[in-house]
N, C-alpha and C positions, 0 to 999 in steps of 0.2 A: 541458455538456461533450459529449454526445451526444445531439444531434437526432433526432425523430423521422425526419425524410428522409432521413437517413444509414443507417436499416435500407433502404432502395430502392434500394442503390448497392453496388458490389464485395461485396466480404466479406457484411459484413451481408445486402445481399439473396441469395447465395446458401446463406450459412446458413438465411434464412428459410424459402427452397424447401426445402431437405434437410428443417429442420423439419415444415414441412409434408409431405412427403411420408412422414415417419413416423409422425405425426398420424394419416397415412391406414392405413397399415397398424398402428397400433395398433387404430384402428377395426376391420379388418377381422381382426385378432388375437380382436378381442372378439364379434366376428359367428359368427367359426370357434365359437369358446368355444358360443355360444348355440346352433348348430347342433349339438354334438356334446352338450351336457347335453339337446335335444333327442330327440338318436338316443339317448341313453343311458336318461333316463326311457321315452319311445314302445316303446325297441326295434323300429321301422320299422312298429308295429302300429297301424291307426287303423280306426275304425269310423263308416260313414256313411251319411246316407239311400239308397235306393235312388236316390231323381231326382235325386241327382248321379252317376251312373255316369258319364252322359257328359259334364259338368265333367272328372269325375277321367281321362277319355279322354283330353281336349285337352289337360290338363299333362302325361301319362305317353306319351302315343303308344301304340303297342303292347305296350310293355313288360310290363304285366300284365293282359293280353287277358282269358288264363286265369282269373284271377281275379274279375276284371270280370263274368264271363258268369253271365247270372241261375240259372244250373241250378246251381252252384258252392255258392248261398248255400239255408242248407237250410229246409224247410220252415215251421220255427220261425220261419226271421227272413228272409221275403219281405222284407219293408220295411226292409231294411236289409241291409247289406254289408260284411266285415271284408277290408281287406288286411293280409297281414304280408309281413316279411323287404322292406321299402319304400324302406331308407335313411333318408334326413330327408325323404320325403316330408311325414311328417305338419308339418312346419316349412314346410315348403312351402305346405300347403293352409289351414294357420292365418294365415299371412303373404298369401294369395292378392288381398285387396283394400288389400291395403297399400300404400304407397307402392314396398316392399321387395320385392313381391309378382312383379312383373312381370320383373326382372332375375333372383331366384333361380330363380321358374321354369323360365327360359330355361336358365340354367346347371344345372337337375336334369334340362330335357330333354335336353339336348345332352354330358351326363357321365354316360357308362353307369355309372362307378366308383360314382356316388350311390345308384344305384335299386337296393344290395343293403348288407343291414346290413354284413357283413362286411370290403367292400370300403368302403367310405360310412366305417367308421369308422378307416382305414390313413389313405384320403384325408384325411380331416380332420386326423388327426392329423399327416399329413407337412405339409399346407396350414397348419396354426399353428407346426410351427416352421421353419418356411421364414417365414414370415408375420415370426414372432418374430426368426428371423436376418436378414432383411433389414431390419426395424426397427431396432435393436441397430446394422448399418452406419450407416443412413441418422443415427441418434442422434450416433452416434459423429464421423458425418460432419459433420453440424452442431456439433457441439462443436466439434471442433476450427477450425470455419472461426471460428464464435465467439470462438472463443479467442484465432486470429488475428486477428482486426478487434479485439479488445481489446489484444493487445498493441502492434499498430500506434499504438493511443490513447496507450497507456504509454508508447510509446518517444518521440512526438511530443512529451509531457507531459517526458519525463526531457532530450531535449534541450533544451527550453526553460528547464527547471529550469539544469542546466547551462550554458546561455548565459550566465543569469539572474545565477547567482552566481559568471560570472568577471565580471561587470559589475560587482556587488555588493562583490564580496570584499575586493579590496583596501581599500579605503573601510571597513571592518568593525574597528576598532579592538577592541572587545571580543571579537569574532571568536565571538561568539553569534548571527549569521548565517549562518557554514557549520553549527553544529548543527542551525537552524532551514532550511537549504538540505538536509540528508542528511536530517532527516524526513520532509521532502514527498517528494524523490526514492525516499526507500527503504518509505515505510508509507503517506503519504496518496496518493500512483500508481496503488500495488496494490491500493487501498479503491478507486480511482476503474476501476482494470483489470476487477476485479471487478462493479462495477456493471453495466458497459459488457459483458462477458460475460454475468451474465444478465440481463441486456436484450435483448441479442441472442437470445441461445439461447430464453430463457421466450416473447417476445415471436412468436419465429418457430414456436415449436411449438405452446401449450398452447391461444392465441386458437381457432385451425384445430382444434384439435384438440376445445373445448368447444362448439364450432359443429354436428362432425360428431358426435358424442355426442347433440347435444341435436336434429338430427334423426335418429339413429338413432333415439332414445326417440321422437320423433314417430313416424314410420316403425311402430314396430311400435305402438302405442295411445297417440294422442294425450291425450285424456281422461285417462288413469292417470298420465300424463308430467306433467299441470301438477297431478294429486292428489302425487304424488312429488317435485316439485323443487320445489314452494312449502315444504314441510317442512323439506323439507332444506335448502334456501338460510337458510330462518328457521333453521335447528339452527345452519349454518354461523356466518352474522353472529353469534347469543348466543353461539359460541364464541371469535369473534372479540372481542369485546366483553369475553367474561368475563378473558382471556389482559390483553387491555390494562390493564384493573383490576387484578387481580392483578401485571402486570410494575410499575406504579405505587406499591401497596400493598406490595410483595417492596422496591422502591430503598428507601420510606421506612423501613422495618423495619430493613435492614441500616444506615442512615444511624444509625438510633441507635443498633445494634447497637457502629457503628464509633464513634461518640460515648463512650460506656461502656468502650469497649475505653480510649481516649485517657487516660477517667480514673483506668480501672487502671492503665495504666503510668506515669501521674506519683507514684503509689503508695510508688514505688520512686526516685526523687529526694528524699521528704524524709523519709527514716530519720531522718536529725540532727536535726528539726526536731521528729520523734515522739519519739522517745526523749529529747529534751532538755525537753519539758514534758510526759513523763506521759503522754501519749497514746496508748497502744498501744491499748486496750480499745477506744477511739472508732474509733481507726484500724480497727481489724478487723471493728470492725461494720461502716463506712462499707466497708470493702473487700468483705465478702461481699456486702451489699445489692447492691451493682453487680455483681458476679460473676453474683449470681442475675438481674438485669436484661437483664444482656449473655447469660445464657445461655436467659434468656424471649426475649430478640428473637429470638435464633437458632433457637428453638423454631417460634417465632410464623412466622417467614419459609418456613421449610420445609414446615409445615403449610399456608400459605398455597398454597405450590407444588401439594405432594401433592392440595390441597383443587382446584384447577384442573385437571391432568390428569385426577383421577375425573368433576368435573362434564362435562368434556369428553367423555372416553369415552360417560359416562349421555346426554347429551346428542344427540352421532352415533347411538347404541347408539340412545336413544328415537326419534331419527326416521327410522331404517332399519326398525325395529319396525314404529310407524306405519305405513312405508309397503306392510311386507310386509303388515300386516294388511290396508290398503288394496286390496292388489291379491289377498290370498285369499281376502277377502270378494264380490273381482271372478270369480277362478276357482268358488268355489263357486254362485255366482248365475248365471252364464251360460259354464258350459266351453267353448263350442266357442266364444268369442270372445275372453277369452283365458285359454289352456290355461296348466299350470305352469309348462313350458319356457320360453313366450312372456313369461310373469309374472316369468322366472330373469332371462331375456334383459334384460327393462327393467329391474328388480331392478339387477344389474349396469351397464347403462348409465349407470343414475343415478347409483349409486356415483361410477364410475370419473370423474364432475363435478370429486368432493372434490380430489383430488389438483391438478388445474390452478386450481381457485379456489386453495385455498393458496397453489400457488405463484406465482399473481400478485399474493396479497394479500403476500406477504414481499417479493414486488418493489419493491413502492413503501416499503417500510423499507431495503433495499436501497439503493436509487436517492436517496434521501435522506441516508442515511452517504457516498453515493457525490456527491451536490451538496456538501455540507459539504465533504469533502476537497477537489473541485474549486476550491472557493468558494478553501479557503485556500491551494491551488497558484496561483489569479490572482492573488490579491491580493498573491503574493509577483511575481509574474512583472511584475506592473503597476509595481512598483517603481520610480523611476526613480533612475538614477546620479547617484552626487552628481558626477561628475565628467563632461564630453562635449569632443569635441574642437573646439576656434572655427572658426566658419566662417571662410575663407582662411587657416586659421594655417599658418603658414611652416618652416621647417627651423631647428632651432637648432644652432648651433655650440655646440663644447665650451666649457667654464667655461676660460678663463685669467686675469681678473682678479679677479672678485668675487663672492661671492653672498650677498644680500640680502635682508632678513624685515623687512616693511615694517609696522608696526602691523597684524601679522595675530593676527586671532582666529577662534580655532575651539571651536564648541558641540557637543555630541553631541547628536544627535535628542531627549533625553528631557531636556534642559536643562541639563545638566551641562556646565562650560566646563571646559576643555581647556588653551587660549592665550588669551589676553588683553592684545590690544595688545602685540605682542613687535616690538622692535625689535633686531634682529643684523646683522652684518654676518660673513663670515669670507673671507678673502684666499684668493687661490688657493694652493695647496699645501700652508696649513693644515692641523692636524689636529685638532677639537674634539672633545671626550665633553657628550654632553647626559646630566645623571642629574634624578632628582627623588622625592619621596616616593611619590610616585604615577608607578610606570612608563606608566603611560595618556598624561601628559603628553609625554614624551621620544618617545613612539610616534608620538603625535600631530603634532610640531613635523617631525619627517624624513618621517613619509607624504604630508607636503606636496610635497615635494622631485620625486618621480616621479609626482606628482599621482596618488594612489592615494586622496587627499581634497586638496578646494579649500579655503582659507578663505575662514569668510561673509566677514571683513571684511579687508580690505588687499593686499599683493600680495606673491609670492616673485619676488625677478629675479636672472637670471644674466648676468653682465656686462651691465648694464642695460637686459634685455629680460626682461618680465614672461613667465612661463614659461607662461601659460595663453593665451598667441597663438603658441603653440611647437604644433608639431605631436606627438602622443601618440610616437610613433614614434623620432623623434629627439630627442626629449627622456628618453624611457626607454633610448635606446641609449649616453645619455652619465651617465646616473643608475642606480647600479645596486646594488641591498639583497640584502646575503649575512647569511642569518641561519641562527645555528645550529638552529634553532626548524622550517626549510623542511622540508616534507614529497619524497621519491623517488617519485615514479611509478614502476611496472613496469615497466621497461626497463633496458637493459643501462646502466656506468656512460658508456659511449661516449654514448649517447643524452641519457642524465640529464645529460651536461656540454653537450652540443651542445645541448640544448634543443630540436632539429628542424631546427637550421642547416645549411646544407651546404656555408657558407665558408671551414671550420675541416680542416685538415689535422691528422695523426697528430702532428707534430713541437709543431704550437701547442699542444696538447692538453695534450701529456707536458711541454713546460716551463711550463703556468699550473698544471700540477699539482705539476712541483718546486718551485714557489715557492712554494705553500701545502702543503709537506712532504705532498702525496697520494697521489703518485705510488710510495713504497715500499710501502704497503698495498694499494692498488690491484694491483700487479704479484703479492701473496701473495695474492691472490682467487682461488677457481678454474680462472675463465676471463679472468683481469686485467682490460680496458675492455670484456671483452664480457662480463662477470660479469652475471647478471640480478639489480639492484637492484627494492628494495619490498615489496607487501605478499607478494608469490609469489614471493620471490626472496633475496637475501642483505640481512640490515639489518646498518648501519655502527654503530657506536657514537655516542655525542655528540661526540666529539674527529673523529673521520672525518667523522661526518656533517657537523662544519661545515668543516674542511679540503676536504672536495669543494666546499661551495660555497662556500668562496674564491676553489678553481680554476676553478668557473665564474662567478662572477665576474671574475678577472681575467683571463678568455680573451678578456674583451669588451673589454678597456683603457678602462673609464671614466674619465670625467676629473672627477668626485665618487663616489667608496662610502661606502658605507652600511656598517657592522659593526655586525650585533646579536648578543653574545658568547651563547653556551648558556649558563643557570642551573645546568644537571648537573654535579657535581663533574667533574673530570679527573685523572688521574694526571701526575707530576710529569714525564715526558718528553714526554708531550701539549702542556703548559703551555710545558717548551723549546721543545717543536716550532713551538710558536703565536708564542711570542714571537720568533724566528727568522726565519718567514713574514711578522709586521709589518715587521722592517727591511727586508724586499724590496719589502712592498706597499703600504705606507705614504711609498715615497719618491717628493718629486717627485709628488703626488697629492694633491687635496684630500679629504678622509676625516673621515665624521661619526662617532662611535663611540659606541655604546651598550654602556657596559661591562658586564663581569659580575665582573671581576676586577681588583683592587687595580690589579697591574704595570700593567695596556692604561691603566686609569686615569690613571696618572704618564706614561705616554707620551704623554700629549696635551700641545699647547701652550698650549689652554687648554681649561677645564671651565665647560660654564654648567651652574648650578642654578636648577633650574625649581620654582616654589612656587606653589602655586593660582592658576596660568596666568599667571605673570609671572616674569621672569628677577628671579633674588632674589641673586643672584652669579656674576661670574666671573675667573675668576685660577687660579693654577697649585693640586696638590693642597695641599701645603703650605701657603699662604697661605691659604686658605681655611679649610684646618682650623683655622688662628689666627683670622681674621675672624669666619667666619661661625657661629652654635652650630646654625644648621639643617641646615648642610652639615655641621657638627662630628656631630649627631645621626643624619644618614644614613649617614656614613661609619663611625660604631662601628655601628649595628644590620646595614650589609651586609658591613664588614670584619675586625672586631674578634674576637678567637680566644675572646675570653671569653663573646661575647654570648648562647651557647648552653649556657651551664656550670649543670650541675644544682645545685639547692639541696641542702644535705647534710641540714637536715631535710628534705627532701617526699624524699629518696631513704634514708633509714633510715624514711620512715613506709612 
């Protein structure tokens, strides 16, 4: 998802510089630190051979002449010399053959502020939180560009997703593809957003920043630096190691924790079955034993937890130990090579490792939640449509004579058949209801129509042109599916009807809307067509919401619609309403209807019944309820006033 070489480029590579450049002043955040624990322990006092006087000349210049001069130092201690009130000299002259040695110098001769305690310790102090605030920017500044180069990823990711599933969607009969479309979009993005953020951010600061650490630690005593970070890297890894064991040993613990839980709750489903043979005593035994099991897991897993965090701690805790004894076994053997401050100094360097190992060892936990989700945004994206448009397919004219269902059958992806060899015909002007026991089927047979699915086998033809050499365009402009089911986008209703068209005048508008009875509701909206429809806006009812899309529907004057009736009850002047709007839009049009309601039902001229993917009847309602007992069977479970009448036993028990 994101390449290493894409940190070398815009965003990325200049978050990585920002990174870096706090890197560096962290580092020298922790230099100030060592310098002023320094001046703090010394108090600018240090004591030295006499044959270094003139060493200590060439680093101080004239600055402590006075001091320097042999008569100064008293008779007790020829051989030797004390300066005070120095600054961080004595850091200075400890660091002198250091790598560190030559640049601090430089900076203690040329910064009067240094070479007095008092002053020496403002400076340092303003010098770390200046150090500290410009860090904190530069942090800050990286992040955000981080953030930006991840959402860039996101948004890249979320168009695609969205491409994805207007390709997908319509073809999506079970319509368990826009669920499985808004989880990638809305949770495995922002898994992938995140990855991609720290990647960037970790990757641009911590590398630089454990580099310059681990020559600092050079820098002031090589030797103590690989006695200190072999410890500790070994302390790190066994914690690392221990955390993985335990997160392992913690899943399986609650797994049966949640096992035991399942068996308690079936507990409680067979009362009738305890009480009907006797079994209370068993039952309760069997009930507690698990209660105490389910409350030993729970035990078990927590202690496991507790038992990791302490080993963790004893563990950092024993190799910081280690290392301090290491290096004051160093102070006590040879001080003036390296002193305590010097010992503080690496002490601290070493430290300050832990934090960037960790945070690149969670990166690669990170970056792996973060492939996974990518993995399965491809795999969606990769998808291909069941539906593409023929190479040179041509312009179709409107349906005037026929349209034709040629031995088509249609499978869903997971093998389940749909249609099966369906042969239809219906005349133009016609008006047919497809029902069937399985609304999947009647979905199935009209999503053919505006080829929102192909069939594997056979062909749809309009006026005897197979509609899949029809170009997508005028084929969807002369087919067109008004369901009460459609979702409003946020916009106004002016918009929601135009759809983004700019063909359509005020006048067209207001009469596809009187003709699907829209147009009086609409005018009682706030702001009438310019009322803001959706999720941030006004929601219509089921009876509105399908009367809007009738009227966008018949704005388009297709020459086939589609009616897929709402399941939601409606109130009784809704139902006039509806039935009013069929005599205007039902005339002189061919119209497939997928009812929901008795009346639309009897208004068709004829009804096919669909039965495990084959037309199993058709004829008027009447006729069929006499013929048929399958169609007899659907029509009392979707119409019948009784079929939901409570039992007068199950309703006095």
């Amino acid at each position: 998802m994101f390449r290493p070489r894409e940190l070398f480029r815009g965003l990325p590579l200049r978050s990585l510089l920002w990174g870096s450049a706090a890197a560096i002043f962290s580092v020298a955040l922790l230099c100030t630190f060592g310098l002023l624990i320094s001046l703090l322990v010394t108090r600018g006092s240090i004591t030295l051979p006499a044959e270094d006087r003139e060493h200590v000349a060439n680093l101080t210049g004239d600055h402590f002449e006075k001091q320097l001069a042999p008569s100064s130092a008293p008779e007790s201690a020829r051989d030797a010399f004390t300066l005070r009130d120095t600054g961080i000299f004595p850091a200075v002259w400890y660091l002198r053959d250091t790598l560190a040695g030559k640049p601090l110098s430089r900076l203690y001769l040329h910064t009067p502020w240094l070479h007095e305690n008092g002053t020496a310790l403002v400076t340092l102090l303003l010098a770390a939180a200046a150090f500290g605030i410009v860090r904190a920017l530069l942090l800050a500044r990286s992040g955000n560009l981080a953030e930006a180069a991840s959402q860039d990823v996101a948004a890249g990711l979320r168009r695609m997703i969205h491409r994805q599933a207007l390709r997908l969607g319509p073809g999506d009969l079970t319509e368990k593809g826009g669920e499985q479309a808004l989880q990638l979009f809305l949770i495995d993005v922002e898994i992938v957003r995140k990855a991609v953020a720290a990647t960037v951010a970790r990757l641009g600061r911590f590398p630089v920043k454990l580099c310059l650490l681990g020559a600092l630690a050079v820098m002031v005593h090589w030797r103590m630096t690989l006695l200190a970070v072999l410890p500790l890297v070994g302390c790190w890894w066994l914690v690392h190691k221990l955390r993985q064991r335990s997160e392992r040993n913690t899943s399986l613990t609650l797994a049966k924790a949640d096992a035991e839980l399942k068996h308690l709750a079936e507990s409680f489903s067979k009362t009738r079955l305890v009480r009907g043979f006797n079994m209370e005593t068993w039952e309760h035994e069997q009930f507690q034993n698990r209660l105490m099991r389910f409350q030993s897991n729970l035990l078990n897993a927590a202690k496991g937890q507790r038992w990791v965090r302490w080993s963790a701690r004893l563990l950092v805790a024993g190799g910081l130990v280690l290392v301090a004894f290491l290096a004051g076994s160093k102070v006590l053997e040879t001080p003036l090579d390296l002193p305590f401050a010097k010992a503080v100094l690496l002490l601290l360097t070493v430290a300050a490792m832990y934090r960037p190992l960790e945070h690149l060892r969670q990166l690669e936990e990170i970056q792996t939640e973060g492939s996974l989700a990518a993995d399965r945004i491809f795999r969606y994206i990769d998808q291909l449509p069941e539906v593409s448009q023929a190479v040179g397919a041509k312009f179709l004219n409107p349906l005037t004579k026929a349209l034709k269902f040629e031995k088509v059958s249609y499978t869903l992806p997971r093998g389940r058949t749909l249609l099966d060899q369906i042969d239809l015909s219906v005349p133009a002007g016609e008006t047919i209801a497809v029902v069937s026991l399985d609304p999947l089927e009647p979905r199935a047979l009209v999503s053919l129509l505006p080829r929102f699915t192909d069939p594997q086998k056979g062909r749809v033809l309009i006026d005897g042109e197979d509609i899949a050499t029809a170009t997508l365009e005028s084929l969807r402009a002369e087919v067109i599916w008004a369901s009460g089911s459609d979702a409003w986008f946020t916009g106004t209703v002016l918009e929601n009807l135009t759809c983004g068209a700019t063909g359509y005048s005020l006048p067209d508008l207001t009469a596809a809307a009187k003709m699907s009875h829209a147009h009086n509701f609409i005018q009682k909206l706030p702001q009438g067509y310019e009322t803001v429809l959706g999720t941030h806006g006004e929601t219509p009812g089921p009876g509105q919401s399908f009367r809007l899309s009738l009227a966008r529907a018949v704005l388009r004057n297709p020459a086939l619609l589609i009616i897929e009736e709402p399941t939601e009850p409606m109130d009784d002047d809704t139902k006039d309403l509806l039935d009013d709007a069929y005599n205007r839009i039902l005339r002189e049009r061919t119209t497939i209807l997928l009812p929901a309601r008795l009346s639309t039902l009897k208004r068709a001229d004829r009804i096919v019944f669909l039965h495990k993917g084959q037309i199993e009847a058709v004829g008027k309602h009447n006729d069929l309820v006499r013929k048929s007992d399958l169609y007899r069977h659907w029509e009392y479970i979707r119409f019948n006033e009784f079929r939901h009448e409570v039992d007068p036993a199950a309703a006095t028990t």
